[in-house]
MDAnalysis code that builds the backbone (N, CA, C; Angstrom):
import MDAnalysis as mda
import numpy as np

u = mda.Universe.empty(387, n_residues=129, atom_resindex=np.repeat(np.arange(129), 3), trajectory=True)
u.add_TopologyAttr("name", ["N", "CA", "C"] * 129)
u.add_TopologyAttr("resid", np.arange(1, 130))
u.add_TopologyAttr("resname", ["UNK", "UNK", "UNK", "UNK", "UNK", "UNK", "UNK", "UNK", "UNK", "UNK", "UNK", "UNK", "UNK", "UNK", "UNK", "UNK", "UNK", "UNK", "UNK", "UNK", "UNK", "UNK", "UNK", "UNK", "UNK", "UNK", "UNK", "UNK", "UNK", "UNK", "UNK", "UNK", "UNK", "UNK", "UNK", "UNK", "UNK", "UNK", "UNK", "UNK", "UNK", "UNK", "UNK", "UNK", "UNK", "UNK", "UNK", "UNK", "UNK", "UNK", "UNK", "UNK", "UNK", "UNK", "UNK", "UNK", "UNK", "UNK", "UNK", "UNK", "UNK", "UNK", "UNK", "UNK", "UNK", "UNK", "UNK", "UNK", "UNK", "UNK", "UNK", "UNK", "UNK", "UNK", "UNK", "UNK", "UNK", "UNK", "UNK", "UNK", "UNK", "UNK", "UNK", "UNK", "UNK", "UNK", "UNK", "UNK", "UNK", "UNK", "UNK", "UNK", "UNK", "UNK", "UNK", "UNK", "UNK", "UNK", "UNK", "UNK", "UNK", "UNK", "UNK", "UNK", "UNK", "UNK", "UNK", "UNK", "UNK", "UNK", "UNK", "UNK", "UNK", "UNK", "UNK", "UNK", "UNK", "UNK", "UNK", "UNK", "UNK", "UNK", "UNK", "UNK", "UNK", "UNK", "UNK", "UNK", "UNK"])
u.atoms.positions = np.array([
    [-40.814, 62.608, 38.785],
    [-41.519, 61.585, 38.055],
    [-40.927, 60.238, 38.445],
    [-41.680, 59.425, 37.934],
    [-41.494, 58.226, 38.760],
    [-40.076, 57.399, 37.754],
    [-39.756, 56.401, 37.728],
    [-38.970, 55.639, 36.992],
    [-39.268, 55.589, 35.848],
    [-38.977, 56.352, 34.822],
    [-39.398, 56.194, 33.905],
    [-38.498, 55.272, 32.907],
    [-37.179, 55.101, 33.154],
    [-36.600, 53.887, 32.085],
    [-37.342, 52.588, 32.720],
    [-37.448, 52.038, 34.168],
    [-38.572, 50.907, 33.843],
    [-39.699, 50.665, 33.401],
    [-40.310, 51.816, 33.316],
    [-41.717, 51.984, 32.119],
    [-41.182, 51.080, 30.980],
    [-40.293, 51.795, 30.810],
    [-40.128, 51.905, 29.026],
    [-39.309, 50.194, 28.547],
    [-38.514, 49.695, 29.721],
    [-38.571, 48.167, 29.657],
    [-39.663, 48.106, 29.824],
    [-40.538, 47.702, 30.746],
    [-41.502, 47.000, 30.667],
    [-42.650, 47.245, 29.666],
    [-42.471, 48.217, 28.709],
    [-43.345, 48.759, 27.846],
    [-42.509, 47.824, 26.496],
    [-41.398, 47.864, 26.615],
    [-40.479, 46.851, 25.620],
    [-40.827, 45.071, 25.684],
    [-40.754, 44.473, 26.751],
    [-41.252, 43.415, 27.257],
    [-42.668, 43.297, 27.221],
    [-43.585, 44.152, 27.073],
    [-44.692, 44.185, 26.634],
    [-45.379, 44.283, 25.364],
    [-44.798, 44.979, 24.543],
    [-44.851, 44.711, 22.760],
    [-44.325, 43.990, 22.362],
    [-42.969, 43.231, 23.123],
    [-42.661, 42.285, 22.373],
    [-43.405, 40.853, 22.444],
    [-43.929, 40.826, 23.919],
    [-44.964, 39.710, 23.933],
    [-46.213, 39.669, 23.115],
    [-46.863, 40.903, 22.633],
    [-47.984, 41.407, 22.405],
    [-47.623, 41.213, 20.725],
    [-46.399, 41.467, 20.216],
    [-46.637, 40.845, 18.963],
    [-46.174, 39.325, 18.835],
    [-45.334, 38.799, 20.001],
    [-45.203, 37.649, 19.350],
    [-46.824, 36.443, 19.386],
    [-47.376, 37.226, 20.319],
    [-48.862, 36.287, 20.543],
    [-49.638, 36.832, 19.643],
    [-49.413, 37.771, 19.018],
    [-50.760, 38.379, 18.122],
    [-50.579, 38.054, 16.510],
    [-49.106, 38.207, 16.217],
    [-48.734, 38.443, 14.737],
    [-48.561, 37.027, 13.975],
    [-49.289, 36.789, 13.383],
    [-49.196, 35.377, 12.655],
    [-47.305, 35.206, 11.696],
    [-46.904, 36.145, 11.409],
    [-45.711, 35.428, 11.069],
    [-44.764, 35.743, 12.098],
    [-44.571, 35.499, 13.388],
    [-43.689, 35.149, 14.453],
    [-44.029, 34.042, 14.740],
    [-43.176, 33.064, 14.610],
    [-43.256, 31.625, 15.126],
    [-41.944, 31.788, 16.711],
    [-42.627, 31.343, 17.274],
    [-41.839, 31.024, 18.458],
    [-41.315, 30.485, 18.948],
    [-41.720, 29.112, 18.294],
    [-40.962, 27.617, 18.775],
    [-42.498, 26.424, 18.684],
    [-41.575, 25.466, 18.734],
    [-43.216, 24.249, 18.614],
    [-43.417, 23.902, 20.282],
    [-42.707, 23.742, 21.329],
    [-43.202, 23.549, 22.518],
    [-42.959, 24.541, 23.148],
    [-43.516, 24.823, 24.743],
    [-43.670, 26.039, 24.958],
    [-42.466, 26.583, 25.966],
    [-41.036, 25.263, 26.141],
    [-40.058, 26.189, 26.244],
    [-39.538, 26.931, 25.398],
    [-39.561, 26.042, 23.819],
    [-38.871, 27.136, 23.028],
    [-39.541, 28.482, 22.782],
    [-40.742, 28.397, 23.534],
    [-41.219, 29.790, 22.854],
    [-41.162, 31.106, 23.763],
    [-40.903, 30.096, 25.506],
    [-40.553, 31.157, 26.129],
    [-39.229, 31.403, 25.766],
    [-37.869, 31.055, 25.496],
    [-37.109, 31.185, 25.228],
    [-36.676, 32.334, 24.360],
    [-37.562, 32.036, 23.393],
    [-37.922, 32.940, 21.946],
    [-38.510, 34.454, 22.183],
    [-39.170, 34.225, 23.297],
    [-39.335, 35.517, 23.746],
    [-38.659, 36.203, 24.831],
    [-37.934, 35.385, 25.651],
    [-37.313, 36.274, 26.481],
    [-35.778, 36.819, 25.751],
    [-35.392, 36.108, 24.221],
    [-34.604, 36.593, 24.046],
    [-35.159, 37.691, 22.833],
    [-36.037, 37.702, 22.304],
    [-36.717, 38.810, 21.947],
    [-36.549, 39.924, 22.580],
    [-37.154, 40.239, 23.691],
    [-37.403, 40.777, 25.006],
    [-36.015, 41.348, 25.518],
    [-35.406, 40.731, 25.412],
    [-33.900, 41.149, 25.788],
    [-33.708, 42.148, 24.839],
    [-33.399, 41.952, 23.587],
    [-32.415, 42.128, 22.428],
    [-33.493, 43.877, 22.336],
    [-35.030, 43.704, 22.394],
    [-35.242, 45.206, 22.193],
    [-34.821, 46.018, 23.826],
    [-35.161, 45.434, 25.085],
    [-35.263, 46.017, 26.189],
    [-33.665, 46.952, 25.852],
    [-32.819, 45.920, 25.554],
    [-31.508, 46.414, 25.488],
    [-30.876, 47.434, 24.752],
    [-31.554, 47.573, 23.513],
    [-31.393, 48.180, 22.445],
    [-32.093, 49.303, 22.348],
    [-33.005, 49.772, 22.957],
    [-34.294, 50.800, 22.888],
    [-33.599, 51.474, 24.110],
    [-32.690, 51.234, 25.266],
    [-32.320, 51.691, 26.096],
    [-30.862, 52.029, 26.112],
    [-29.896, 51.453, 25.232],
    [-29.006, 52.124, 24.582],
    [-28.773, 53.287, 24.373],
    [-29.649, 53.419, 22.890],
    [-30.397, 54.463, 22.116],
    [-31.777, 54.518, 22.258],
    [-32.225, 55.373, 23.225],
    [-33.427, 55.213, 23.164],
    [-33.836, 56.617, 22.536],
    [-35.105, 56.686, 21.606],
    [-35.836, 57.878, 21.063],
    [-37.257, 58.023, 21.280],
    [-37.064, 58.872, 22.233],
    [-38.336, 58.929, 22.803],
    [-38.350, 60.408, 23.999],
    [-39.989, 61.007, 24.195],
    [-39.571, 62.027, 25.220],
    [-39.213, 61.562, 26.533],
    [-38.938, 62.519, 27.273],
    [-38.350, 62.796, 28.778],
    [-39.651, 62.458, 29.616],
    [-40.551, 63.562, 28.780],
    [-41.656, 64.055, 29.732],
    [-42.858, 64.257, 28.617],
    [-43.966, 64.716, 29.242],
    [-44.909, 64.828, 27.998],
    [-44.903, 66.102, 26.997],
    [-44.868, 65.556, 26.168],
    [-44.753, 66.956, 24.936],
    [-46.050, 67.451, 23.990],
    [-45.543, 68.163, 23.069],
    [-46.796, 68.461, 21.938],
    [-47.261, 67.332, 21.488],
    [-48.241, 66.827, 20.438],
    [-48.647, 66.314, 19.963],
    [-47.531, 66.356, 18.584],
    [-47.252, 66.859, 17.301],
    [-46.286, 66.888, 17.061],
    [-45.015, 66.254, 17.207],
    [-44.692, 66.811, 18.250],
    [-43.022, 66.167, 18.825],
    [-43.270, 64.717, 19.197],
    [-44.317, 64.363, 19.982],
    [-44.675, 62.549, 20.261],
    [-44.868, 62.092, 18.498],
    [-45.079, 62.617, 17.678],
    [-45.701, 61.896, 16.276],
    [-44.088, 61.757, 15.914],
    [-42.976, 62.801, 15.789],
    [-41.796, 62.449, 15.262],
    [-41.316, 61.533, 16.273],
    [-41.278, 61.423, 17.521],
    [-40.372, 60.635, 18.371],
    [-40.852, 59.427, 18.115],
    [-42.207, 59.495, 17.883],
    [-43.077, 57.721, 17.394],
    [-42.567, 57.487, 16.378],
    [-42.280, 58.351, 15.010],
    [-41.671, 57.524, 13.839],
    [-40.544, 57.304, 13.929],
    [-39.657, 57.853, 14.457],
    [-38.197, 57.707, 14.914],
    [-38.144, 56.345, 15.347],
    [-38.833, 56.631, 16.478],
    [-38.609, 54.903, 17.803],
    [-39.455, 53.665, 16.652],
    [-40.284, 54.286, 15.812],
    [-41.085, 52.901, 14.746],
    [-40.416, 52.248, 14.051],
    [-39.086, 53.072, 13.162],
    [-38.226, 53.096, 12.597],
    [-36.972, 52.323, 13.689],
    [-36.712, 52.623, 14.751],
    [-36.012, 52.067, 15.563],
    [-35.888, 50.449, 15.812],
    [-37.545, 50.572, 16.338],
    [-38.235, 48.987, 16.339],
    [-37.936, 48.093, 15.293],
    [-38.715, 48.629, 14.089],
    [-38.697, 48.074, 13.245],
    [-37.000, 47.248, 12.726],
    [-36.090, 47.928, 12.878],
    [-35.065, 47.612, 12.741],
    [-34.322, 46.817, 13.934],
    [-34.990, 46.830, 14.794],
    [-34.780, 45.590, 16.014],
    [-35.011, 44.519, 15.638],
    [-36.202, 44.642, 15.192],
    [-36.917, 43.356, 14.648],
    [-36.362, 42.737, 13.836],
    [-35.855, 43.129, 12.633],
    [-35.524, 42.829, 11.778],
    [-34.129, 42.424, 11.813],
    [-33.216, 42.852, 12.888],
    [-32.338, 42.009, 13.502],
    [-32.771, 40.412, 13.883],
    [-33.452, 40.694, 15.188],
    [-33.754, 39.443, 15.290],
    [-34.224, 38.521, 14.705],
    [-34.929, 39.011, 13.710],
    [-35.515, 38.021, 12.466],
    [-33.996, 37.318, 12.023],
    [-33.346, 38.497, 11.965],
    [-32.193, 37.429, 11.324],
    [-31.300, 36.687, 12.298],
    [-31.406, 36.985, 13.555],
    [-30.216, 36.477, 14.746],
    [-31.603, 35.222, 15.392],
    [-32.704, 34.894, 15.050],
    [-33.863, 34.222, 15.972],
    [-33.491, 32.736, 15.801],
    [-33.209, 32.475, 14.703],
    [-32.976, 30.682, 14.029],
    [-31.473, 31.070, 15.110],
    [-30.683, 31.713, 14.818],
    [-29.465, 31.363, 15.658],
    [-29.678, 31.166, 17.217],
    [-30.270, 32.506, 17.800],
    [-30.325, 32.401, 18.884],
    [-31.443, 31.329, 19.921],
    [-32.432, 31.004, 19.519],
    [-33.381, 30.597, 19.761],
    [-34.544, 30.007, 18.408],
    [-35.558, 29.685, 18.763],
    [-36.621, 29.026, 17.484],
    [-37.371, 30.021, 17.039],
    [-37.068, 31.336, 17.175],
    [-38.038, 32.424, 16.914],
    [-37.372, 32.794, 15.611],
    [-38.637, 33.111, 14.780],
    [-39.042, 33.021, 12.925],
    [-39.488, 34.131, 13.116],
    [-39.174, 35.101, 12.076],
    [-39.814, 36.764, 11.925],
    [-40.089, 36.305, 10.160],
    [-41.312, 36.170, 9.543],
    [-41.571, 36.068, 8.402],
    [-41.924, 37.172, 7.909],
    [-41.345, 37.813, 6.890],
    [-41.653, 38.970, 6.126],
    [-41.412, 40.397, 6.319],
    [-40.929, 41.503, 5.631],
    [-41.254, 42.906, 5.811],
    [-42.900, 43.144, 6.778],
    [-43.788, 43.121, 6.293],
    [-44.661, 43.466, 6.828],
    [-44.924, 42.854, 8.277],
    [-44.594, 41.767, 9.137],
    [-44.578, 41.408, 10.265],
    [-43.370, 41.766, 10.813],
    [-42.516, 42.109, 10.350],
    [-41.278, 43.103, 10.838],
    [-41.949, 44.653, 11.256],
    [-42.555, 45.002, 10.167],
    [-43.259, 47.147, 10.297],
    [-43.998, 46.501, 11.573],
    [-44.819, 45.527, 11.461],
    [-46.295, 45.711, 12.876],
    [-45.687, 45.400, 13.848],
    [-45.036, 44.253, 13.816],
    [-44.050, 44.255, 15.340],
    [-43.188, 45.719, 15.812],
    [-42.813, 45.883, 14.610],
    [-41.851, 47.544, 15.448],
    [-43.364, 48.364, 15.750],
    [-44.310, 48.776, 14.977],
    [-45.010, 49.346, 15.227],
    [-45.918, 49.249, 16.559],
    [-46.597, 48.081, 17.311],
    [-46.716, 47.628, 18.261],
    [-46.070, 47.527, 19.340],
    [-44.905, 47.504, 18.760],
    [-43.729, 47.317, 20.310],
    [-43.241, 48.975, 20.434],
    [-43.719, 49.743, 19.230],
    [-43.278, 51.260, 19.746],
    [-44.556, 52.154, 20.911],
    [-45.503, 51.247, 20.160],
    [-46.776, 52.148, 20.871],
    [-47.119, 51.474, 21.845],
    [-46.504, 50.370, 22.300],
    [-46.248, 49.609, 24.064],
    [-45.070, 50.762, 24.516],
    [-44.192, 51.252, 24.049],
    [-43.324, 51.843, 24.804],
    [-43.417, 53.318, 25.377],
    [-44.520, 54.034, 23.890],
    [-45.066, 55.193, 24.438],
    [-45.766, 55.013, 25.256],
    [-46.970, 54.011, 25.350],
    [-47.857, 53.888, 26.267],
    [-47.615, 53.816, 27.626],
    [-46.423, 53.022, 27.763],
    [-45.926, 52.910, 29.296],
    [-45.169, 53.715, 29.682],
    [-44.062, 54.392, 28.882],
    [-43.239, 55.626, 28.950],
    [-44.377, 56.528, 29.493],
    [-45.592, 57.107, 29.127],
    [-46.538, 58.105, 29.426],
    [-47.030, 57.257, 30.667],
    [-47.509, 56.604, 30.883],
    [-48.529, 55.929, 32.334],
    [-47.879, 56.761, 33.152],
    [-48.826, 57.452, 34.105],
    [-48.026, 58.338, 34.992],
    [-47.570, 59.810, 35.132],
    [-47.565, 59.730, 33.612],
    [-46.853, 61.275, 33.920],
    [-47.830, 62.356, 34.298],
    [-47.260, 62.979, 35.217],
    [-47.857, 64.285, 35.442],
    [-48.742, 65.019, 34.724],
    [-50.510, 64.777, 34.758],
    [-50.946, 65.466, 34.181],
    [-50.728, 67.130, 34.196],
    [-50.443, 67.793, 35.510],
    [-50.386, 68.934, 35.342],
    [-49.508, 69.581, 35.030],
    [-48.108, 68.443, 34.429],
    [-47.258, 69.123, 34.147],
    [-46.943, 70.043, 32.955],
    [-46.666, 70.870, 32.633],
    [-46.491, 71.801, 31.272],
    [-46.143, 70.844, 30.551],
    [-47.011, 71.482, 28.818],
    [-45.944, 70.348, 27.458],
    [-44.463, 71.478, 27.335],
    [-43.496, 70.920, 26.863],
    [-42.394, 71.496, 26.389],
    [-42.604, 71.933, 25.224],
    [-42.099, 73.256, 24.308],
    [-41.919, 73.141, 23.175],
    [-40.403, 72.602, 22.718],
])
């Protein structure tokens, strides 16, 4: 199989852009260095952290086993986020407003990571139990 930890950055770097442009309480910054800023240290802080500890399959599995590894890694996210919500005013101009834009960002940035984690894989390969 192909590379699959750069999937899974770039599946990280991809939800995290995808909520900071979509989710109304992520503020990013008022001009648009601070907001790249805001996101590449976003971008960092999960790429880094999801690859640490990452929870997630190898290869493709049951249906089942992807639903626990998704709440696991949602739960994961979510608690990324919610870091940076609190490290964003320090590190950069990035604002995480609220519990609930904390859950959709982890939630979004988990199902960017399955999505790209899977691109690729071997359809004919066996699921594992």
């Amino acid at each position: 199989m192909a590379d699959i930890g750069g999937r899974r950055r770039l599946g990280a770097l991809v939800g995290v852009g995808l909520a900071g442009g979509l989710l109304p309480g992520i503020t990013l910054g008022e001009e648009s260095v601070d907001a790249v800023l805001s996101l590449m240290v976003a971008g960092l802080a999960v790429a880094v952290l999801t690859q640490l500890v990452y929870v997630g399959p190898s290869a493709r599995v049951p249906a089942p086993a992807l639903l626990a590894f998704g709440l696991a890694g949602f739960v994961q996210d979510s608690l990324i986020w919610w870091l940076i919500s609190w490290l964003g005013g320090k590190a950069a101009e990035l604002q995480v407003e609220g519990v609930g834009t904390i859950l959709l960002a982890g939630l979004i940035t988990r199902v960017s990571i399955l999505a790209f984690s899977l691109i690729g894989a071997d359809a004919a390969e066996p699921a594992t139990d």
